[in-house]
N, C-alpha and C positions, 0 to 999 in steps of 0.2 A: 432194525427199525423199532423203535418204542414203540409204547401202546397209546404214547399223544400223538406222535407221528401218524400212526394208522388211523383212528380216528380223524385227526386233522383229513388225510387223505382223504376219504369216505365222504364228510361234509363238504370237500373243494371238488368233487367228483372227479379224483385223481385213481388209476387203476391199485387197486389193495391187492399186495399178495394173498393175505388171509382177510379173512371179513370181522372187521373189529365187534366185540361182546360190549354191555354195559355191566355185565361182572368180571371179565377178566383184561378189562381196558380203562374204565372207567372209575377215578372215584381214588381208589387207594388211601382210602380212612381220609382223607384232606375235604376241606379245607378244616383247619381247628380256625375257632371263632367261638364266642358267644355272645349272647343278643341283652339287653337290657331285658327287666321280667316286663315289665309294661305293666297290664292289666290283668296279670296271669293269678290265678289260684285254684282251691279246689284236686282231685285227684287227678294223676297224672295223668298224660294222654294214654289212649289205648286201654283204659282202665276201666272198670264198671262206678258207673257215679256221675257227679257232676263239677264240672270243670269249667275255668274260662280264661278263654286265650286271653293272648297280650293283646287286643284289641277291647276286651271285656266283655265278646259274644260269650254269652252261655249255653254249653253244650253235655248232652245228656245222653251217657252211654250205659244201654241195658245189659250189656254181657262184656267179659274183657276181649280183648283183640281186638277192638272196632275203636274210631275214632267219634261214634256217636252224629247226634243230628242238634242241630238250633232249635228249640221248643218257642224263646221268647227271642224276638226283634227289637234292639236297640231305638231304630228309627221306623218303627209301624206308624208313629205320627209325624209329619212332616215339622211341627213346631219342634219337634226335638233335635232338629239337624239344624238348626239355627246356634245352638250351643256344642255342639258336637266337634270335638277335633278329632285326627286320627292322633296315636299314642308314643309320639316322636322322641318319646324319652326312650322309649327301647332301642333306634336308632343313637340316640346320644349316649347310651350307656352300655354300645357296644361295644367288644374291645376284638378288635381284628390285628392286634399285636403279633399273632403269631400266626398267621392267613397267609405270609408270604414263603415263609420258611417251610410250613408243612406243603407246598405247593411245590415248591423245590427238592423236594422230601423223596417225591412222586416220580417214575417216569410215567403216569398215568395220566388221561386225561383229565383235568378238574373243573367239577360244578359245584356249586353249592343249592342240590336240586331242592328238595322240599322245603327245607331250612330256610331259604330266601325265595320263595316263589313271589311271580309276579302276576296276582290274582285278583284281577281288576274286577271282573265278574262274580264269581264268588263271591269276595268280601263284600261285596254290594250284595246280593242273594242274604250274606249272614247277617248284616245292618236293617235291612230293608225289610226282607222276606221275598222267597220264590215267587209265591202268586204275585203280590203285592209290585216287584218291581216289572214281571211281566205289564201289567197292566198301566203302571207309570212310562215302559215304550211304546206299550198301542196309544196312549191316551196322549203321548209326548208333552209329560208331566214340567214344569221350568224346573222344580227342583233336582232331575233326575240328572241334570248335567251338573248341577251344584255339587250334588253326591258324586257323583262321577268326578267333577274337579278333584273334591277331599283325597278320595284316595287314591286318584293318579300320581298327585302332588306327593303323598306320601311314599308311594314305589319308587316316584324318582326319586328321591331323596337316597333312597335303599339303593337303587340303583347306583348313584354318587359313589355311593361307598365305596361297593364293590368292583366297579370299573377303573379303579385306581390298584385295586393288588394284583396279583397273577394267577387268577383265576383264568382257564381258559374260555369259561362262557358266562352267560346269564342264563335262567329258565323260569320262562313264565308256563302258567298252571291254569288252564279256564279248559272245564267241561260245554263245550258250545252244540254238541249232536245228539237228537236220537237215534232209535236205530235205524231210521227213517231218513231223516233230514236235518237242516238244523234247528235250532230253538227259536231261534227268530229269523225273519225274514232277512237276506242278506243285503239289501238295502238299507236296512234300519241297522244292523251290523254296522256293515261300513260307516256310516253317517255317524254313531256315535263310538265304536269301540277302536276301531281301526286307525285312528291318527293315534289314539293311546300307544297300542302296539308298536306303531312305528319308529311312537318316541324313544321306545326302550331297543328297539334295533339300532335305531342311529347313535344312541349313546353310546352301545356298546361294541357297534362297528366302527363307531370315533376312537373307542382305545383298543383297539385290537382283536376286542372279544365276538366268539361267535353267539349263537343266540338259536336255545332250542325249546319249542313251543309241546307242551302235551296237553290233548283236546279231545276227549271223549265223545263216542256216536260218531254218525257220519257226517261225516266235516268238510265233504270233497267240494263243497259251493266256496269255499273260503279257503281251498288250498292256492289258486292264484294269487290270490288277495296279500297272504302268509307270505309266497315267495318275493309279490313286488315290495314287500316293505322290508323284506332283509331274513323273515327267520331263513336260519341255516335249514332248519332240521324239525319234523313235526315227528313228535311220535302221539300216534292218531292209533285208533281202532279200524283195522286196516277191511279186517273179516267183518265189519258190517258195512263195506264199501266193495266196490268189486276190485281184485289186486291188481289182475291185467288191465285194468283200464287206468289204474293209477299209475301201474309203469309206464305205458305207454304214452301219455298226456302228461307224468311229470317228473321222467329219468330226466337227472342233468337238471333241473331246476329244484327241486325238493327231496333232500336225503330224508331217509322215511329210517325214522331209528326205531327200531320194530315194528307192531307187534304181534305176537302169535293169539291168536281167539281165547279170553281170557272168560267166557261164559260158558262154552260148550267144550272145547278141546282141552283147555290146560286142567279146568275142575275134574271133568267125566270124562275125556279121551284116557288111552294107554300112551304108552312111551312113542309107540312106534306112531298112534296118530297126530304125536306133536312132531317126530322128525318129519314127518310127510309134510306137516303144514309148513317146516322151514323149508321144505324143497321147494312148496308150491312159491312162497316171498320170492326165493333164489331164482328162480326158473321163469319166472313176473319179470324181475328188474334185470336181470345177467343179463338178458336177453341184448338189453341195449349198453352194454360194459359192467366189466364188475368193480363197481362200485355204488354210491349213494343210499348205503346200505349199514345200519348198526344194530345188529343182533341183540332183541331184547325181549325178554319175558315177565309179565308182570306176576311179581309173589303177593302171596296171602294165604293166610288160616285152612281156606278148603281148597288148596293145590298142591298134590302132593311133591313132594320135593325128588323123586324120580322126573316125575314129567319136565320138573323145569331143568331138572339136570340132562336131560335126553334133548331139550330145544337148545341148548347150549355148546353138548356135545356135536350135535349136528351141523352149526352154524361153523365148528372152527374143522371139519370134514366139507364142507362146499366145497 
C-alpha cells in the first residue's frame, strides 16, 4: 500500500494498517509550481526586516525565523476598497507546467499546503486589521461582504487552477479559536464565512480532490459545520478542546490530522511526554476503528527536534 493509498484511507475512514504521518506520507518535495511575484518585495520571509507579500500587506519581522506581524493596514479606510483589487497577476503569471509530473513523481500523498492556502479570514485581518474587521462583524458593516467578495473571488480563481492538475487536495488556512472558544459568535460565522468554505469544498469535491482545513484554538462549535460542507480533514488544536469528546461526537465524520499540544508538550515536555500524548490521540479515536487519523506535529524554532522525532516514532508503533 502507498503512502497516498493510506492516507486516502484515513480520510474515507477505511481501516489503515499503520496510521499515516504528514512527514513520512505526505508531501514528497511536490508539487513544483511557481506563483507570479505579485506585490512581493523587501526581505525574504522568515527573515529580520521588512517585507511585503504578493498581496502588498507589509510585514515586519523583529528576529529571523518568524514570519513577522502587519504594523500598517491597506484598507484601515473604507474608501480605499473602492480601488482596491486582489493581485491576479500572480495567478496569471503562474506557471504549473510542471505540477502534474512532480505529482506522479510521488507515491505520496500531495498538497500544496502553505503555498496556496485558502485564507479568507486572515487576508481580510492583513487588509482590514484585527480589531478593525472584528468590529465591522459586530457593527455588520456593507462593506465587510464587499471585502469578503474581493477575496473570495480571488481564492476561487486559485482554486481553478489547482483543481485541474493532480494534486490530491486543496488546504485552506484560517485561525478561528481561542483557547476558550471561538472568535466570533458561530452564528455570524456561519452567515458570513461558511457558504465561502463551502465553495471551495464543492469545487474540489467536483474534481476529485479532498479538502483539508487547519484552524487554531478551540474550534469544536464549527466542527459540524466543517463536516456538513465537505472538509475531509481538520487539523485543529486538539489539546485546547477535550480529545475524548471529539472522538466520540466526531470518529467517522471528521478525520482530525493531528495535532500534538504545540504550547506546553512539544516546546517544554520530554520525548517520552509527546509519546504519551500520541497514545492519549490513539486511545481517543481507536476506540471507535482505526482509522480517521493522520499523525502530525507542528515544527518550529523552540521544539526540539527529539520531541518531534519521538511524536512520529510513536504514531508509526500504534
Amino acid at each position: 500500500m502507498t503512502s497516498r493509498e493510506l492516507v486516502v484511507r484515513a480520510l474515507t475512514f477505511r481501516e489503515c494498517p499503520e496510521i499515516p504521518t504528514e512527514r513520512d506520507d505526505v508531501g514528497g518535495g511536490a508539487p513544483i509550481f511557481t506563483y507570479g511575484a505579485g506585490r512581493a518585495g523587501g526581505v525574504p520571509v522568515n527573515v529580520k526586516g521588512v517585507r511585503y507579500d504578493e498581496w502588498g500587506t507589509e510585514w515586519v519581522a523583529g528576529e529571523d525565523g518568524v514570519c513577522g506581524e502587519v504594523k500598517r493596514y491597506q484598507l484601515a479606510d473604507w474608501e480605499d476598497l473602492k480601488t482596491f483589487s486582489p493581485p491576479y497577476d500572480v495567478l496569471r503569471n503562474a506557471d504549473f507546467s510542471r505540477v502534474d509530473a512532480s505529482c506522479r513523481a510521488t507515491d505520496k500523498f500531495v498538497m500544496p499546503f502553505w503555498w496556496a492556502n485558502y485564507n479568507l479570514f486572515e487576508r481580510m485581518q492583513m487588509l482590514r486589521g484585527t480589531e478593525n474587521l472584528f468590529m465591522d462583524i459586530a457593527a455588520e458593516e456593507p462593506e465587510l461582504l464587499q471585502l469578503r467578495d474581493k477575496v473570495h473571488e480571488y481564492f476561487m480563481e486559485q482554486a481553478k487552477l489547482w483543481v485541474k492538475t493532480e494534486v490530491d487536495g486543496l488546504h485552506i488556512a484560517d485561525d478561528w479559536g481561542t483557547q476558550i472558544s471561538l472568535l466570533i459568535s458561530p452564528a455570524k460565522w456561519r452567515e458570513i464565512f461558511k457558504p465561502c468554505y463551502k465553495d471551495y469544498c464543492d469545487l474540489a469535491h467536483k474534481h476529485g480532490k479532498f479538502v483539508v482545513m487547519h484552524t487554531d484554538g478551540n474550534t469544536e462549535a464549527i466542527i459540524p459545520d466543517l463536516a456538513e460542507i465537505g472538509v475531509n480533514a481538520v487539523n485543529a488544536q486538539i489539546f485546547c478542546m477535550d480529545i475524548e469528546t471529539l472522538a466520540q461526537k466526531y470518529h467517522h465524520k471528521m478525520c482530525f490530522w493531528g495535532e500534538i499540544d504545540r504550547q506546553k508538550i512539544l516546546p517544554l515536555g520530554s520525548a517520552d511526554d509527546c509519546r504519551r500524548a500520541v497514545r492519549r490521540v490513539a486511545d481517543a479515536f481507536f476506540r471507535y476503528g482505526r482509522t480517521g487519523i493522520v499523525g502530525q506535529a507542528h515544527w518550529g524554532k523552540d521544539i526540539p527536534r527529539a520531541n518531534l522525532d519521538a511524536v512520529y516514532d510513536e504514531w508509526k508503533k500504534v
